[in-house]
N, C-alpha and C positions, 0 to 999 in steps of 0.2 A: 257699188252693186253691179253697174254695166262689167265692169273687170272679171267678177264670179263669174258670168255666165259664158264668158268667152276660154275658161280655165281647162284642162283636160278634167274628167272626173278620177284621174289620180291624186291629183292635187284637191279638188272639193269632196270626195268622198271614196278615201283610201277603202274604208270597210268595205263601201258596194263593189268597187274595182277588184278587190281579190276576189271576192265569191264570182262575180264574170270569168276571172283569169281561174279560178278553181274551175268552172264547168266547162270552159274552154277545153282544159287540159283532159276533163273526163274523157269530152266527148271525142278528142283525138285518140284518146289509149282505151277503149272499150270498143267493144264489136254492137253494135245498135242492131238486136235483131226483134224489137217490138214492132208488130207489125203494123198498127199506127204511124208511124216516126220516120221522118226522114231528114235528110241534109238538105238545107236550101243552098241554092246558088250567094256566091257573092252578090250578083246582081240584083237580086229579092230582097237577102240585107241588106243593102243599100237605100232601096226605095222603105223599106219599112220603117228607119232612121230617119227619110228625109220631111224635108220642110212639110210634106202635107199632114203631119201629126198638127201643126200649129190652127188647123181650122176646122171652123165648124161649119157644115152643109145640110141642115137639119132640111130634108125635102128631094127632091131630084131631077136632076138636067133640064135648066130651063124653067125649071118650078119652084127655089129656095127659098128659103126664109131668113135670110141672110145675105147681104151684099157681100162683095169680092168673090163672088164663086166661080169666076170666069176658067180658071182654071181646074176647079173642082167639077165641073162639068166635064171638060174635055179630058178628064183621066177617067170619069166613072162610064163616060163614054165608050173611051177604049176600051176599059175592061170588058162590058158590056159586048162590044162590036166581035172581041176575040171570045169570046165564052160563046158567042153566037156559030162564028165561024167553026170552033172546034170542036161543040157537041151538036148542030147541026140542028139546033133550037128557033123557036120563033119570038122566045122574051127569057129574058135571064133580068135577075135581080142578084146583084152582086151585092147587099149592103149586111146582109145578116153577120153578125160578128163570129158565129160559130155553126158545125154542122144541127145542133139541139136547136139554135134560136131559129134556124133555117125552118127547122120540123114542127117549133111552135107555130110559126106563121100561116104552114099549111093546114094544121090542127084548126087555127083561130077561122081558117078563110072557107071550111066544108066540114067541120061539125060541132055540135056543140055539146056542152057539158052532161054529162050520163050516155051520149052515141056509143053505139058498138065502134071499136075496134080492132080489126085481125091483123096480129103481127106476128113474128118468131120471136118464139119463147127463147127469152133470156139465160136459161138453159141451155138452150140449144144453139145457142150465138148470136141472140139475137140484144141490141143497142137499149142503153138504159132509157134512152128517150123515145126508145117504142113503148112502154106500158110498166115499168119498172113502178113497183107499188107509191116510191115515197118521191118518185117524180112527177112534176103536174103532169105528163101525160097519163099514169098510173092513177093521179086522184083524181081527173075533173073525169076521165072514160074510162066505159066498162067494155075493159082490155079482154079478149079472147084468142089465147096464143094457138099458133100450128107449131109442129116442131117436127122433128128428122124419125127417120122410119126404124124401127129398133133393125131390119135384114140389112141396109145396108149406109143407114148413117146421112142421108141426103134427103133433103126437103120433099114429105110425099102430095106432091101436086093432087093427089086425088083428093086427100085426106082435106087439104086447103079448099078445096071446090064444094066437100061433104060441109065442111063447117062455116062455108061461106053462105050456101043455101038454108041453113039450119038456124042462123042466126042472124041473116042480114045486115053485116057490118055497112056503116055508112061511108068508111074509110076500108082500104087494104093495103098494109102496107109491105113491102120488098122489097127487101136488106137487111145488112145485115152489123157485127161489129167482131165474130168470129164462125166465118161457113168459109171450108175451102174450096166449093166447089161453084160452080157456071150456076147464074142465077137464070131462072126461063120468065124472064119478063111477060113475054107473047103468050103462056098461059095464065100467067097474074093477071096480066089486062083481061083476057077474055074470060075467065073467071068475074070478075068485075064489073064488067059488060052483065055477065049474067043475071049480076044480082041486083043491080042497077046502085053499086058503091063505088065512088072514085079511089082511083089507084094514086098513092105514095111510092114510087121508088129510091129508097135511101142509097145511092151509091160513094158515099164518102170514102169505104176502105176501093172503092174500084176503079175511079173516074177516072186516073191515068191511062189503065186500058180499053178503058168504053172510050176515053177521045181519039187514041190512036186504032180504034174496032180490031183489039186482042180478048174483046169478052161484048159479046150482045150491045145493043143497047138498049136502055129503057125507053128512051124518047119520042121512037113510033107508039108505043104501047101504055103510057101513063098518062095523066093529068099533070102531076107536080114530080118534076125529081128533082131531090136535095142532094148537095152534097158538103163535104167540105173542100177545102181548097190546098190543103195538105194531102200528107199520106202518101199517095202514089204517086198523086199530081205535082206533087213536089213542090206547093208555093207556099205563101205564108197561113198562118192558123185563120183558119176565117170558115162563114159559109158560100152558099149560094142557093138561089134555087131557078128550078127553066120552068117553064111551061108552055102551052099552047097561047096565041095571042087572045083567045076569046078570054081567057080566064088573068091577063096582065094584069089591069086595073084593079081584080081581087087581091090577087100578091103583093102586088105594090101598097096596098091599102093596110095590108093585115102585116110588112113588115115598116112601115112606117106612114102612120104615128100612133099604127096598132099593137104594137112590140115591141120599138126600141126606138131610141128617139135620133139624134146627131150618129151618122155614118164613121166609122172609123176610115178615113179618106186617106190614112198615107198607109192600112191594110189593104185600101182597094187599090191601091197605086203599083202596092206589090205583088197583086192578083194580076193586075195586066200586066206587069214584069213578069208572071210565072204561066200567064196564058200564052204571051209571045214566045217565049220559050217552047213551050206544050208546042206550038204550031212549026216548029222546024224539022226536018226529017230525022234529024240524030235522034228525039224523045222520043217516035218508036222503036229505035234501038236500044233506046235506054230500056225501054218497057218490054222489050221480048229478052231481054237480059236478064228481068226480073222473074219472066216465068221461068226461063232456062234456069237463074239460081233457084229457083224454090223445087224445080223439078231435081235438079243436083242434091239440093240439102236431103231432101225427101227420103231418095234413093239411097245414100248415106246414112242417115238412120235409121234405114230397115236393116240395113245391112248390117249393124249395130242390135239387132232384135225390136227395135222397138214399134208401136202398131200405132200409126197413123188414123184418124179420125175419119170416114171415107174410104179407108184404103191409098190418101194419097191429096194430092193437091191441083184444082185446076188455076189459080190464079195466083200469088202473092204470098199467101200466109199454108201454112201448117198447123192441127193441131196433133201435140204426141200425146198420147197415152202412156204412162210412167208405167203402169202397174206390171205388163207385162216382165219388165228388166228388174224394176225395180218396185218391188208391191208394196212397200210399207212406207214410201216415200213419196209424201205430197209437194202438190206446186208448188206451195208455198215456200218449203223448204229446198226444193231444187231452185227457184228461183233468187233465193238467197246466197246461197253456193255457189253460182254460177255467175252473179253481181260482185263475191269476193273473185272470183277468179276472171271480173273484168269481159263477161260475156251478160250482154242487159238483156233479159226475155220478161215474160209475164207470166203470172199462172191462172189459167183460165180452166172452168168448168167444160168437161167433155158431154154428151149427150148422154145421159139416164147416169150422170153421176151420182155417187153414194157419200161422197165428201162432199164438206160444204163446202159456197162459194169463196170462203173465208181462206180456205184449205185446198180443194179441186185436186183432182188427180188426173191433170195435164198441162200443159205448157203450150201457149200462142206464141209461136216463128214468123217472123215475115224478113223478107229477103229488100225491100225498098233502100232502106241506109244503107247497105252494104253494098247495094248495087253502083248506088250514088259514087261510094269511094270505090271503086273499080275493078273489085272484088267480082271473080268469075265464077265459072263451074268446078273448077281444081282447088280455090280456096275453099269452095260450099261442103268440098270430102274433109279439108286439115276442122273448118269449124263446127264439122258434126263432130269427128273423133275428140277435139276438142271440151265440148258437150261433156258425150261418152266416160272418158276420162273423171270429169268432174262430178257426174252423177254416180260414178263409181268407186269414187274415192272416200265415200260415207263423209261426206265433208274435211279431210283431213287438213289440217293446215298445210301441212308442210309439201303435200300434193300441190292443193291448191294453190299457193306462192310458187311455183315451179311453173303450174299451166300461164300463171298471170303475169308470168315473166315472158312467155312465148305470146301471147294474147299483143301485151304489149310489140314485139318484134312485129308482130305480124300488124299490126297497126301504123307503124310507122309505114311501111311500105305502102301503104293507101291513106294520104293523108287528108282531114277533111276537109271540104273546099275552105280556103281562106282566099284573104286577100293579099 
């Protein structure tokens, strides 16, 4: 028995070894332009593999319910000390497993079941686990969405302030899971302030640049901001949440042994692997890279016809609108077209869409993986035309097998971090 576990898993479990060795191989020959998704470092994978999967540290630094935690202290420490450092917080709880169970905890720790809630409509880009019907935020609270201004496509603050005084939410929350544009934290708060409801800001799709301050931050202006520890930020799948220190002991309470029980300790291990990262001077270069490609991509598919959601993008992501170029052609199916020709997107609902969610008549871009493999502003013009191409070819095969032979080319040249 001691021999099995010392074995490679080629030898004990040939099946699971190829489906690794299959998505390997994807994710080197496709273009990752969901704007979710990023590359981790070697160094993240590494910590996320290592020995701290083997324990459990049900409690926190100094508080356990379980002996040997000597060391599970001093990594949830670190993580901790650098989340500190980099968003400029006075308490961070690194243990939530994801950005949703982050958001639960804030939910458990400031309202309770039937409370108002004001979030953006899911429509309009706004996260399932703000008030999505058949998720528990949707059934335990009576959700009340804001959404984007039909003149110009961007979140109307006033509209937010009208339906905040009209209905008293006990929560407010901002963020988002597709808005391309500069979130105004500083009128969410004082909105907030007004109505005497604490502020949520979800910044999961942004934290990369709210840590290197390439986009506002929430952290003067909210009670709890959630994030995840992916996406922009480039570490492993996880959450997080900060707050002010008066409200610590709430957080702490409501994400454990209010929400989740044993810590994933070798995920938090790879959180302060991907926060020590976050805190060297290069990851603002990485992150003004990311705006420069989204600002490149942008401008390349206008130039291509097609109409941006906002007019444009301030942060990361893009949403296109199909209909202009192409009107009888939904997400759905450009994004399937586009998966054969070896280019990954989404299709997401644009604001006062007429398709359904199922269906959507646009596509979510985001420039984070690509940036990662080293992909600049002059490849963001080959992978629009690219696109272009593809959405233009009514699906053809034999188009298609041509573009995904250049996809491929063009992949090898930036290849994804390994070891």
């Amino acid at each position: 028995m001691r021999e099995f576990l010392t074995q490679p898993l080629s030898d004990t479990d040939p099946q699971l070894a190829e489906i690794i060795k299959h998505e390997e191989e994807r994710q080197q020959n496709t273009l990752e332009l969901i704007a979710s998704e990023n590359h981790v470092s070697v160094a993240v994978r590494q910590v996320a593999g290592s020995v701290f999967t083997n324990k459990y540290a049900e409690g926190y630094p100094g508080r356990r319910y379980y002996g040997g935690c000597v060391n599970m202290d001093a990594v949830e420490n670190l993580a901790r000390d650098r989340a500190k450092q980099l968003f400029h917080c006075d308490h961070v709880n690194v243990q939530p497993h994801s950005g949703a169970s982050a958001n639960i905890a804030v939910y458990m720790a400031c309202v309770n079941p039937g409370d108002t809630v004001l979030s953006l409509d899911l429509a309009h880009g706004g996260h399932l686990s703000h008030g999505l019907k058949v998720n528990l935020s949707g059934h335990l609270y009576k959700i009340v969405p804001y959404g984007c201004s039909r003149k110009d496509e961007r979140i109307d603050m006033a509209e937010v302030r009208r339906l905040a005084r009209e209905h008293k939410p006990k929560l407010i929350i901002a963020g988002f899971s597709a808005y391309p544009r500069v979130l105004d934290f500083e009128a969410f708060g004082e909105i907030a302030r007004e109505v005497g409801a604490r502020l949520m800001s979800d910044i999961a799709h942004i934290a990369g640049l709210v840590a290197v301050g390439l986009h506002p931050s929430p952290i003067p202006h909210s009670d709890f901001t959630t994030t995840t520890t992916h996406k922009t930020l480039r570490g492993p799948r996880g959450g997080m949440i900060m707050c002010r220190e008066d409200d610590a002991k709430l957080i702490d309470k409501w994400v454990f042994p209010g929400t989740q029980g044993g810590p994933l300790m070798h995920i938090i291990a790879a959180k302060a692997a991907a926060f020590g990262e976050a805190l060297r001077p290069e990851f603002k270069v990485y992150q003004q890279q990311i705006l420069d490609n989204a600002q490149a991509l942008a401008a390349a598919l206008r130039s291509h016809g097609y109409r941006l959601v906002s007019g444009g993008t301030d942060n990361h992501l893009l949403l296109v609108d199909l209909r202009d170029v192409h009107p009888d052609l939904t997400g759905k199916q450009a994004e399937q077209w586009l998966e054969s020709a070896g280019i990954i997107t989404n299709k997401n609902m644009i604001p006062f869409d007429e398709r359904k969610p199922t269906q959507t008549s646009g596509l979510r871009l985001g420039t984070p993986a690509l940036t990662t493999r080293g992909l600049k502003t002059g490849e963001m013009k080959t992978v629009a035309d690219l696109i272009h191409r593809v959405l233009s070819s009514d699906g053809d095969e034999a188009v298609v097998a041509k573009i995904r032979g250049e996809v491929r080319d063009l992949c090898a040249q930036f290849p994804v971090p390994h070891a």
